[in-house]
TIMAR-580029 format. One line per 3 residues: number of its first residue (from 1); their letters; for each residue z, x, y of C-alpha. Coordinates in nm, 3 decimals, decimal comma. Each point is the difference from the previous one (the first is absolute). Example, Ala and Ser with C-alpha at 12.3 -4.5 7.8 and 13.67 -1.06 7.14 Angstrom:
2
1	AS	0,780 1,230 -0,450; -0,066 0,137 0,344
! end
This chain:
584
1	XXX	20,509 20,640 28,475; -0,102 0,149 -0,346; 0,133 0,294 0,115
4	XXX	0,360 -0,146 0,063; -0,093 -0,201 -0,346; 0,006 0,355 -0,184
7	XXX	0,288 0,174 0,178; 0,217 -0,340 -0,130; -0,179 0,038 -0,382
10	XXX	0,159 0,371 0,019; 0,365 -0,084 0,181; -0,026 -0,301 -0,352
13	XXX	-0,123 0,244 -0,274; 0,299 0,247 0,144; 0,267 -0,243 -0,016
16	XXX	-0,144 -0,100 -0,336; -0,029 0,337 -0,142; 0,393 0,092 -0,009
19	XXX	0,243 0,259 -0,189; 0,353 0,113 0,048; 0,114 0,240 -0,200
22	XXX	0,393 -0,098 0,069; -0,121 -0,310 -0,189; 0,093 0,104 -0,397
25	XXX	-0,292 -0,215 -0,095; -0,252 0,221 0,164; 0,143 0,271 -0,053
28	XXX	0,157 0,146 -0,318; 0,080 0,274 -0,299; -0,193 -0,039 -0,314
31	XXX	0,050 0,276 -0,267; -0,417 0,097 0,061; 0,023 0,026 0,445
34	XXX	0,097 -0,250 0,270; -0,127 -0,335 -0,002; -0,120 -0,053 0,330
37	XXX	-0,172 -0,362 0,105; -0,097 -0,191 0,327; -0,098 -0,370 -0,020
40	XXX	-0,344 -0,149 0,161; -0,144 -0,295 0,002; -0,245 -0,121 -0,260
43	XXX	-0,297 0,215 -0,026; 0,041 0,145 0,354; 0,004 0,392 -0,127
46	XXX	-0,290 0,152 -0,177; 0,158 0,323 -0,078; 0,303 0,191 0,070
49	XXX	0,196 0,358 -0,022; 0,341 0,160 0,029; -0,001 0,327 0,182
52	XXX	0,254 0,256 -0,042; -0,100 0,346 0,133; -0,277 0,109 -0,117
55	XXX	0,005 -0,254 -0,301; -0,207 -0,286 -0,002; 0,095 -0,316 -0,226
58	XXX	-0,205 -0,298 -0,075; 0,196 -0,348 -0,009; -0,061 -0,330 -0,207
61	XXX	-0,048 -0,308 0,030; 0,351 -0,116 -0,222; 0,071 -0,357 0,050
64	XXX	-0,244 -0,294 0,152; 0,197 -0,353 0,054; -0,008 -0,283 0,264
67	XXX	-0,219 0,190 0,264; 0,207 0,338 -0,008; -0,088 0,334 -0,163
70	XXX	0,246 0,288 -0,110; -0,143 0,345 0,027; 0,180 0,271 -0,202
73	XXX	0,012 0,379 -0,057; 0,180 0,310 -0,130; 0,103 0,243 0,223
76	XXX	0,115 0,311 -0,217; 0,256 0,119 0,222; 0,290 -0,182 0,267
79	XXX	-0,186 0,166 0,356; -0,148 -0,159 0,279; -0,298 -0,163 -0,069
82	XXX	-0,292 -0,264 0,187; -0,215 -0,260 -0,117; -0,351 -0,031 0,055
85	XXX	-0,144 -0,346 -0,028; -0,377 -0,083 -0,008; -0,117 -0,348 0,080
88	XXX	-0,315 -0,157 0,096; 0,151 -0,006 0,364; -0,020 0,423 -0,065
91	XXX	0,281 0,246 -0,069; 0,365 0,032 0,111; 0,304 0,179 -0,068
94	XXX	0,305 -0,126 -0,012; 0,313 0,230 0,013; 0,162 0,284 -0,017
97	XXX	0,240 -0,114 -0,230; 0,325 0,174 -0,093; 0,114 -0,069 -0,319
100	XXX	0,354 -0,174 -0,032; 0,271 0,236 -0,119; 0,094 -0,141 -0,352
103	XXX	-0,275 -0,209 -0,101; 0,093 -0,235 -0,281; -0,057 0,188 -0,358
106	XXX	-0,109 -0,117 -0,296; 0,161 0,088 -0,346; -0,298 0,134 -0,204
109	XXX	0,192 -0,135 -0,350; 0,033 -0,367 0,142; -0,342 -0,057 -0,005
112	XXX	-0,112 0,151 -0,326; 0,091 -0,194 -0,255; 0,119 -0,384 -0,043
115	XXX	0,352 -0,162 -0,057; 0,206 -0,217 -0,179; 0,286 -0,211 0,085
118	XXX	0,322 -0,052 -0,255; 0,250 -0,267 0,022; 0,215 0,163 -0,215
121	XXX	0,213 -0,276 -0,162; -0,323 -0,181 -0,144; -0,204 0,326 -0,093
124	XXX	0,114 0,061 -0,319; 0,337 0,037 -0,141; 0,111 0,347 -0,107
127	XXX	0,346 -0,054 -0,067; 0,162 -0,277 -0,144; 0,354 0,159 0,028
130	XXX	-0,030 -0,102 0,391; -0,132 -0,338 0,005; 0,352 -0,134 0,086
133	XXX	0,106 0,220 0,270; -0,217 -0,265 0,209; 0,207 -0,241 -0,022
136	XXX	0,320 0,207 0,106; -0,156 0,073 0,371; -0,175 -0,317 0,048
139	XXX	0,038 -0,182 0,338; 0,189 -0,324 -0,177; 0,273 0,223 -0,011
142	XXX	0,044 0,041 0,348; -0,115 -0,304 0,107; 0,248 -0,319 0,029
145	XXX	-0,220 -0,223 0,146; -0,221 0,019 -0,332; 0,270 -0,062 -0,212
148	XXX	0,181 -0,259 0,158; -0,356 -0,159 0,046; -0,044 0,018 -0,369
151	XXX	-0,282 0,178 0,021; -0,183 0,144 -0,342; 0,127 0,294 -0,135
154	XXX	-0,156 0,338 0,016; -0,147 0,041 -0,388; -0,123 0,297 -0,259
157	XXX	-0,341 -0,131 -0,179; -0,210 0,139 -0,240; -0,333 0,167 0,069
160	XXX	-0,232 -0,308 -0,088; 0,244 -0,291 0,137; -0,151 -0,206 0,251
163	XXX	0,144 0,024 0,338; 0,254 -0,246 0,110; 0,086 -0,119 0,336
166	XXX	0,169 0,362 0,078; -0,279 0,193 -0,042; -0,092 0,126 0,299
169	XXX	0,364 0,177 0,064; 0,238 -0,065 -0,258; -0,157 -0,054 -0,374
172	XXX	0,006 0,405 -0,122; -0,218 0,098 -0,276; 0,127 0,329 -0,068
175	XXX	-0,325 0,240 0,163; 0,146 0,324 0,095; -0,084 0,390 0,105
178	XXX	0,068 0,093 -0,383; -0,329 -0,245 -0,051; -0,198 0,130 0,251
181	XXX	0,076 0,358 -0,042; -0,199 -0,059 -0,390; -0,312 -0,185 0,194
184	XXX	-0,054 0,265 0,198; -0,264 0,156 -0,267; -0,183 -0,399 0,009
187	XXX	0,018 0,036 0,408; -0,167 0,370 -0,011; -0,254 -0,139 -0,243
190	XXX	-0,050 -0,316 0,202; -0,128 0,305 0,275; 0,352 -0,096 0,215
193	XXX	0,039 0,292 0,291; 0,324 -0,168 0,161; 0,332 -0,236 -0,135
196	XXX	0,131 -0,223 0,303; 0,301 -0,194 -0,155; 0,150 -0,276 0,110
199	XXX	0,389 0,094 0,118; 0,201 0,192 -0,254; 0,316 0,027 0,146
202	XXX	0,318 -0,207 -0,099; -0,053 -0,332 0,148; 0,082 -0,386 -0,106
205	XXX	-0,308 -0,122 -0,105; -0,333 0,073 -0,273; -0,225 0,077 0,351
208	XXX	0,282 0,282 0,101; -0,060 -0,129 0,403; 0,423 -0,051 0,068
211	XXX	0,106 0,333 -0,068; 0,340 0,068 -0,112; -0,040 0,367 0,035
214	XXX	-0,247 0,197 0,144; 0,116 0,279 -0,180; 0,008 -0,085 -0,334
217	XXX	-0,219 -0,066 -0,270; 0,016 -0,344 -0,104; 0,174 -0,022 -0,339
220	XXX	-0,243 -0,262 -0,155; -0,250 0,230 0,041; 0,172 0,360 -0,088
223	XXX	0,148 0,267 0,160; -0,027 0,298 0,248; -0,093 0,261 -0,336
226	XXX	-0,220 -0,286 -0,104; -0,198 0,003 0,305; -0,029 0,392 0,019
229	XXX	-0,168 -0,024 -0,302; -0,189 -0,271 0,096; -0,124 0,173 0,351
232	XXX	-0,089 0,361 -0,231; -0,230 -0,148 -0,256; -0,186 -0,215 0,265
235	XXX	-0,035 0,313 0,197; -0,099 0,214 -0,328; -0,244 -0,297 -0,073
238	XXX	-0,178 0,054 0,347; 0,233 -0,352 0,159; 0,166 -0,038 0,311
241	XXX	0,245 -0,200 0,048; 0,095 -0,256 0,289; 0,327 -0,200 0,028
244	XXX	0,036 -0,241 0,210; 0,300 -0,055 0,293; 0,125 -0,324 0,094
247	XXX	0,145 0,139 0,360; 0,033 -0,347 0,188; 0,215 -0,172 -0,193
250	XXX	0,237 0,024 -0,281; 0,186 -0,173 -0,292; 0,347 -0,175 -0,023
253	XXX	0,176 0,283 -0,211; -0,097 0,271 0,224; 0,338 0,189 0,070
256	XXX	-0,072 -0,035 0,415; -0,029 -0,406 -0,014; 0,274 0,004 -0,287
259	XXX	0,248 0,137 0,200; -0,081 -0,195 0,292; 0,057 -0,329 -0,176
262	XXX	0,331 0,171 -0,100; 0,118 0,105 0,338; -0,199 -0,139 0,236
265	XXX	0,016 0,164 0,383; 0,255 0,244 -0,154; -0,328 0,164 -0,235
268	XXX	-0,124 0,292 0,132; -0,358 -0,163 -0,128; 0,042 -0,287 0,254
271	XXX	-0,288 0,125 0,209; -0,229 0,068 -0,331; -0,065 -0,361 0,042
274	XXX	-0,050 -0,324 0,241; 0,320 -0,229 -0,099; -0,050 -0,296 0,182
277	XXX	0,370 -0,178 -0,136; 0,281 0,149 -0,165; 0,139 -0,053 -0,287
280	XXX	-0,278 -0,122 -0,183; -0,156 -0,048 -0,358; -0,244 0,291 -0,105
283	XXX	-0,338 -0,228 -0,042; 0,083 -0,199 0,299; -0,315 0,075 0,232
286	XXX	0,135 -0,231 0,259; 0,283 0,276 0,043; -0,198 0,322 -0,006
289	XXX	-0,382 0,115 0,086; -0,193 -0,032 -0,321; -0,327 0,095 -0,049
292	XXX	-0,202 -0,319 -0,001; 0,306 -0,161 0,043; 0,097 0,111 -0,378
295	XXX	0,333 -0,014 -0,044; -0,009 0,308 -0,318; -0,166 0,193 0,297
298	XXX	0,209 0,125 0,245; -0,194 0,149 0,281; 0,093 0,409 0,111
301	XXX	0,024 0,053 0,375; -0,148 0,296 -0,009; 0,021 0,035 0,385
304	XXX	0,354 0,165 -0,138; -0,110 0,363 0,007; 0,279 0,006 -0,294
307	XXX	-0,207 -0,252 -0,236; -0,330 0,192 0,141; 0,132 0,348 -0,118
310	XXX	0,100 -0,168 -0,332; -0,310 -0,117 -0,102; -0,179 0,279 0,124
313	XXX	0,213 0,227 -0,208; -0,060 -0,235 -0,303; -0,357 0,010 0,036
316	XXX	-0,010 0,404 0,010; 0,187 0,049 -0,301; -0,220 -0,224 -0,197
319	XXX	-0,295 0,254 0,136; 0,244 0,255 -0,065; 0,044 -0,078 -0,348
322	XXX	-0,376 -0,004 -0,075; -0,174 -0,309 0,108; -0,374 0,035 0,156
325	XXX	0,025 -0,256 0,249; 0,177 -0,353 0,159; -0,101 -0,329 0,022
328	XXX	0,189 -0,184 0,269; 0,104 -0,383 -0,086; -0,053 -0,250 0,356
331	XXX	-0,001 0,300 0,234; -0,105 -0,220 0,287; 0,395 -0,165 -0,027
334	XXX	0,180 0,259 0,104; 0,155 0,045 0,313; -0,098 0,291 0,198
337	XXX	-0,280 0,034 -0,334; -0,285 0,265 0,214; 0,284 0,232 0,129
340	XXX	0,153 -0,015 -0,406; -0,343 0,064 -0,177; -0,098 0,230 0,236
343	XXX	0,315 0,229 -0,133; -0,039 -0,079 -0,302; -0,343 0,143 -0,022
346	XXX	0,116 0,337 0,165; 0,283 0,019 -0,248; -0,215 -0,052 -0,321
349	XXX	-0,280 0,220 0,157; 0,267 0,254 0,055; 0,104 -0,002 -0,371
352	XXX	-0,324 -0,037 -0,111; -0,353 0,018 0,157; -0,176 -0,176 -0,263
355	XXX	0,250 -0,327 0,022; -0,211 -0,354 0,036; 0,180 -0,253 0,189
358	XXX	-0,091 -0,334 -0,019; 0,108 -0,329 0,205; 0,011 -0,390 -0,118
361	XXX	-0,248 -0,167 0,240; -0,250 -0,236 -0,126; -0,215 -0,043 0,309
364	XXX	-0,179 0,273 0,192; 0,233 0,180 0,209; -0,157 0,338 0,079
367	XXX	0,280 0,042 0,239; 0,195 0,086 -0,267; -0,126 0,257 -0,099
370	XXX	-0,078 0,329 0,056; 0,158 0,412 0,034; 0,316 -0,157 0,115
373	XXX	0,041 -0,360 -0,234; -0,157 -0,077 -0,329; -0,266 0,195 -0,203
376	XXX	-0,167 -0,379 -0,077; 0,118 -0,387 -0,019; -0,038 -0,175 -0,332
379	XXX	-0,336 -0,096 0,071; 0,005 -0,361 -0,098; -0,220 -0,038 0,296
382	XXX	-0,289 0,144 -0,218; 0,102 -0,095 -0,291; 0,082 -0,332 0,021
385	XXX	-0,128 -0,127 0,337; -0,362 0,218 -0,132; -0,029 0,084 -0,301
388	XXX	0,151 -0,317 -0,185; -0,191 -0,229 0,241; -0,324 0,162 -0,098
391	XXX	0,052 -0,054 -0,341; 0,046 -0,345 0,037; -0,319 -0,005 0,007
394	XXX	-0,046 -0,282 0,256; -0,306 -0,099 0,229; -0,143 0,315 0,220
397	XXX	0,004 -0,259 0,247; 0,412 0,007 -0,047; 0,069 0,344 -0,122
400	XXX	-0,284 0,221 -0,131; -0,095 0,363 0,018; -0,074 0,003 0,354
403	XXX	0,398 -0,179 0,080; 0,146 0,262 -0,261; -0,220 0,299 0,146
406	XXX	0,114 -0,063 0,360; 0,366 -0,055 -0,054; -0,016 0,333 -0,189
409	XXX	-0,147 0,121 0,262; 0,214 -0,124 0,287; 0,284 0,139 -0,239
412	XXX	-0,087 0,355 -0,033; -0,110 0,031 0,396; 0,387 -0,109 0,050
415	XXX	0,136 0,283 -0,199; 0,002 0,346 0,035; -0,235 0,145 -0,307
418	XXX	0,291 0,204 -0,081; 0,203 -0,364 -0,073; -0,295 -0,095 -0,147
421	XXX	-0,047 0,238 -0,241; 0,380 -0,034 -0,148; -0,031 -0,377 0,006
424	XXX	0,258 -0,178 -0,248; -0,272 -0,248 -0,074; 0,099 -0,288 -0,243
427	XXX	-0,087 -0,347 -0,076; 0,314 -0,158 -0,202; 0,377 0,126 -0,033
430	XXX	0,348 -0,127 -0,049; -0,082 -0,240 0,285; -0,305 -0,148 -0,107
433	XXX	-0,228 -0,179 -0,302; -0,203 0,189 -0,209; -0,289 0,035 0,112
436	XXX	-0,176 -0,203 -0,322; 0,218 -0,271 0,107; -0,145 0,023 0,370
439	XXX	-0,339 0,008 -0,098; 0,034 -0,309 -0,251; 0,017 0,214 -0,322
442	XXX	-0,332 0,182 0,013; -0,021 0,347 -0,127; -0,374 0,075 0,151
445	XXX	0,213 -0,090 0,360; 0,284 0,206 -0,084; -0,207 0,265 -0,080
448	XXX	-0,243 0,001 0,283; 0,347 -0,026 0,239; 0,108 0,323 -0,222
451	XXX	-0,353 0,164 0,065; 0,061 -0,035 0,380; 0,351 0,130 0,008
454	XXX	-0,090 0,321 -0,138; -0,316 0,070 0,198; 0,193 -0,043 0,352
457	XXX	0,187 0,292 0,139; 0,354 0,133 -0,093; 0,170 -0,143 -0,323
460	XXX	-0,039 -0,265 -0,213; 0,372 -0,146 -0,116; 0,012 -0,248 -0,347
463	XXX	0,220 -0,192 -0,062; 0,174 0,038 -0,306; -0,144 -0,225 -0,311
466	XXX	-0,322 -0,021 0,238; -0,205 0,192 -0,247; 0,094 -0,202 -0,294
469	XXX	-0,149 -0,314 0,167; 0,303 -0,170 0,065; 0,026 -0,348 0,192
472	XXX	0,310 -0,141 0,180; 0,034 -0,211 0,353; 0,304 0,106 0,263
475	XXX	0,093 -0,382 0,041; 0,232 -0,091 -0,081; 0,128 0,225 -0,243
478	XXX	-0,127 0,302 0,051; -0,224 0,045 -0,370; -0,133 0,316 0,149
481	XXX	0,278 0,153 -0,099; -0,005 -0,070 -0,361; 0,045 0,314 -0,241
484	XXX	-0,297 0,147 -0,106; -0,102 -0,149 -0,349; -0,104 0,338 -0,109
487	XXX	-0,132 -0,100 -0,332; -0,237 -0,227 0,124; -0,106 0,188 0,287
490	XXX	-0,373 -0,016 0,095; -0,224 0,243 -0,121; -0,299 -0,032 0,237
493	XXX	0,170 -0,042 0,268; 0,241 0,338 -0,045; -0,350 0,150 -0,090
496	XXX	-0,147 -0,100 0,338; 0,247 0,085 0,230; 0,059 0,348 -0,193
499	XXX	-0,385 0,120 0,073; 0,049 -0,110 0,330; 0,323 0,193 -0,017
502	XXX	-0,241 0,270 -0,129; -0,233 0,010 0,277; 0,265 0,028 0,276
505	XXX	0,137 0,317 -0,143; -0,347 0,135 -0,022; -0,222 -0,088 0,218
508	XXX	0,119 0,206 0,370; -0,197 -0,264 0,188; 0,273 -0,277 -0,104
511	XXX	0,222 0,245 0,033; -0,023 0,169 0,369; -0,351 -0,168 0,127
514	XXX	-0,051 -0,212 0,299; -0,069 -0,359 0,005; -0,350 -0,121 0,166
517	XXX	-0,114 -0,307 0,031; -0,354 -0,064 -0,180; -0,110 -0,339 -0,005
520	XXX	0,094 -0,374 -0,115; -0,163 -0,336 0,015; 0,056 -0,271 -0,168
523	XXX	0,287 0,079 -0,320; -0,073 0,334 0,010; 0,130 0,294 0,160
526	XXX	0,006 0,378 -0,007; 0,115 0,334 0,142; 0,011 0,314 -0,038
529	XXX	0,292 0,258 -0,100; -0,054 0,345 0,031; -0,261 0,252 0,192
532	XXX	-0,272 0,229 -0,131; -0,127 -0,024 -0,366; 0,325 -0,140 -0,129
535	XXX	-0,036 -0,276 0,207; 0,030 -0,355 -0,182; -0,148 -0,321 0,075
538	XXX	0,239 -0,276 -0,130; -0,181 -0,357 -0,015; 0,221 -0,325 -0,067
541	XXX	-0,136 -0,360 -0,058; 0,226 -0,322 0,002; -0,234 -0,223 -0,090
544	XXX	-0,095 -0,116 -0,355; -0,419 0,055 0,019; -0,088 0,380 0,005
547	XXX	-0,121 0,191 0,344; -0,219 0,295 0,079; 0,192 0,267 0,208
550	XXX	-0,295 0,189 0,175; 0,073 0,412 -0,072; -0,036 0,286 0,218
553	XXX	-0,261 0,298 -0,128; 0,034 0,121 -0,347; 0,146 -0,115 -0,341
556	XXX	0,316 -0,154 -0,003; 0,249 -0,016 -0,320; 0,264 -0,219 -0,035
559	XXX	0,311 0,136 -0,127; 0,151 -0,341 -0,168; -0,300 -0,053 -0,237
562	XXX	-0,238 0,335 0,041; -0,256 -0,193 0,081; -0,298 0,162 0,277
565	XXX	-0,165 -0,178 0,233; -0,230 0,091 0,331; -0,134 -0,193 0,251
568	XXX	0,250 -0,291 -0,070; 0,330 -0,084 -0,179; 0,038 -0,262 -0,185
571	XXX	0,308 -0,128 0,038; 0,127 -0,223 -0,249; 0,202 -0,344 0,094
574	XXX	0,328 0,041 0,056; 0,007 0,350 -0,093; -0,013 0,357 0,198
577	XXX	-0,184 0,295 0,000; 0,100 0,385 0,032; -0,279 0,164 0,106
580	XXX	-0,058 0,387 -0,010; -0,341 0,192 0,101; -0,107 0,159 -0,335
583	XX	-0,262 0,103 0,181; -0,264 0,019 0,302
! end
């Protein structure tokens, strides 16, 4: 019987011990090897090893959560390879393994420094001589229903007038490329590595999310020249720049929906959309798909291979022109959306091999990416569902370090490390509060939330304003979109985020070093980034009493204050520590 008791303990410790390297997150292309990890469950393997050849490698324990274990190791070249897994049960090998033919790659300059996020019309205004063009383009123009309805009227304001009840869309404040292209010294200062604005291109609104015309410059904001000069000083200053593309849907003055109010089946552009009646009245979503049944959205079909080829075109000229990467608004919407993104990558690849592409999905979806989709997801997942609930501060009982440590966890074992380590990781936007808003007004929370955001893999986004300690709630008016009060922006807090800023550009282990798991109990939580000497130890506490983080051997300095500690950490309520060996 014990003997039949021991040959079942093996058949379990197999099935539990499991890699596939078809599956992108066990397999990928990091700019230092191949990322190569099997999963286990908890504390089941003692010690294991690629083998390649002749060449031995020893794996790590990476990531401990909810009774699992992920294993990881380099391999320094794409060959055949086994692993070798010791447990108390004895030794096995599991493989050979050939490696998958394009592995998914990471871009090297994703990862290495942080970002920012500009929504241009309430960054700072540049241009006066513009400010009016807004109004000239605006949806009320080409929307009936508004103005039979009575509706407000799309308005100019000055820079410090409150918002009114157009804010959101329709209340311009003059914020153009001219404004932004003269911040571009504050955002290099600030430690900014990469611009992702909010849509530039012609459109009927302040957001820019109905485009008019993919292919222009909006006039509000400047012009083609404008923009070249805009693109070659961020790129002299060490920026790169992404736009984003609004593929799904577009807005009522867009020459294709235009002429098919004109002429209905008789437009050749018929097919660019889903009319369900005919004739109709543009902002009528009872007549026409819409997203979210918005009438100023008309939905694209791009099952049309003609619409398909259009946008594609539209998005290579923009990479053409000199942008360093995409952001994709509501991906998920489109029809056919896998087979489109899937081209699009190759086509921007093709043009060029450093271009990021990133996709609109809020929740995990590692299904989406990968070689053949997106580069990353706008990781609200971690940075909201995470990182912002973390610095809440609640009960550990309700979400403390060992709830934040496992999600984080359970994230990264998702993802390949190679999505991982370009992760578009934010915590507000366009589409959300500020974060001092979500955490109540509290600066020591915002700054802890800040703290975590840079330590995790891949890149930290801002929001713009962020960093000068701004406030404002999404409901109902959207205050998050203020402009930026830049003469009373916040000292301290611009002061904090640029050394943290600082430290991504510097330190390699926040810039191409693995995540592990260390330990968390009660508020607090840490990991580790990075391998070797480099390695950091980054402790976090959401709770307001101070907590001893127990240290690994040697002195330990920590990078936000200088101070040294061994033994133990003290790590201070609500607050974070960057912790670097200074020595054994």
């Amino acid at each position: 019987m014990k003997r039949f008791q021991g040959v079942f303990l093996l058949l379990a410790l197999a099935l539990a011990q499991s890699h596939d390297p078809q599956d992108p997150a066990q397999f990928s292309l990091l700019p230092e090897g191949y990322s190569v990890r099997f999963q286990a469950g908890a504390e089941e393997v003692r010690e294991a090893w690629l083998e390649q050849g002749e060449k031995v490698v020893p794996m790590a324990r990476q990531l401990s959560f909810s009774g699992k274990e992920v294993w990881r190791g380099l391999l320094p070249e794409k060959t055949p390879y086994r692993i070798r897994v010791r447990t108390r049960e004895g030794e096995r090998t599991l493989g050979p393994f050939a490696p998958p033919a394009s592995p998914m790659r990471a871009l090297a300059w994703v990862g290495e420094r942080g970002g920012y996020q500009v929504f241009p019309d309430r960054f700072f205004n540049g241009d006066p001589a513009n400010d009016a063009l807004a109004l000239l383009d605006d949806e009320y123009r080409y929307n009936p229903l508004w103005r039979e309805r009575g509706g407000p009227s799309p308005h100019l304001s000055r820079w410090d007038e409150p918002p009114s009840p157009l804010h959101c869309c329709h209340q311009y404040y003059g914020g153009d490329l001219e404004g932004l292209r003269q911040k571009l010294p504050y955002l290099r200062d600030l430690g900014v590595g990469f611009l992702y604005l909010n849509p530039i291109f012609r459109s009927g609104s302040a957001h820019g999310y109905d485009t008019h015309d993919y292919r222009q410059v909006a006039p509000r904001l400047g012009d083609e020249a404008l923009l070249r000069r805009l693109l070659d000083q961020a790129h002299a200053l060490g920026l790169r720049v992404l736009f984003d593309f609004v593929p799904n849907h577009t807005g009522l003055g867009f020459f294709a929906f235009q002429d098919v109010v004109a002429k209905g089946r008789a437009s050749r552009y018929w097919d660019w959309y889903l009319v369900k009646r005919y004739p109709f009245t543009p902002g009528d979503a009872s007549a026409y798909e819409a997203w979210w049944g918005v009438g100023s959205l008309p939905k694209l079909n791009t099952a049309n291979p003609e619409v398909r080829a259009y946008l594609l075109e539209v998005a290579e000229a923009w990479v053409r022109f000199g942008f360093d990467g995409v952001r994709v608004d509501v991906p998920e919407d489109l029809f056919q959306a896998k087979a489109f993104f899937g081209e699009l990558k190759a086509r921007l690849r093709a043009l060029n091999p450093e271009a990021y592409l990133v996709g609109e999905i809020w929740r995990r979806a590692p299904d989406w990416v990968g070689e053949g989709s997106f580069d990353s997801l706008m990781n609200y997942a971690i940075g909201r569902d995470v990182v912002l609930r973390y610095a809440q501060g609640l009960h550990p009982a309700l979400f403390g370090g060992a709830r934040a440590l496992s999600l984080l966890a359970e994230t990264y074992a998702l993802y390949p490390e190679a999505a991982s380590r370009m992760g578009f990781n934010l915590i507000s936007s366009h589409d959300t509060s500020r974060l001092l808003s979500d955490l109540g007004g509290s600066q020591a929370k915002a700054r802890l939330a800040w703290a975590l955001l840079f330590a995790l893999p891949g890149s930290p986004v801002v929001f713009q304003g962020e960093e000068c300690g701004l406030s404002g709630e999404k409901d109902p008016l959207d205050l998050q979109r203020r402009p930026i009060p830049w003469e009373a922006c916040d000292g301290e807090m611009r002061a904090f985020l640029r050394g943290l800023y600082r430290l991504k550009a510097e330190e390699s282990a926040l810039q191409r070093g693995s995540f592990a798991t260390y330990l968390a109990e009660g508020g607090l939580m840490a990991f580790f980034r990075g391998e070797g000497e480099g390695r950091l130890l980054l402790g976090f506490n959401n709770q307001p009493a101070s907590t001893f983080l127990p240290l690994p051997q040697g002195t330990w300095r920590d990078l936000l204050t200088g101070a040294l500690f061994r033994g133990q950490a003290e790590v201070p309520g609500v607050g974070a520590l960057y912790l670097k060996r200074a020595s054994r």
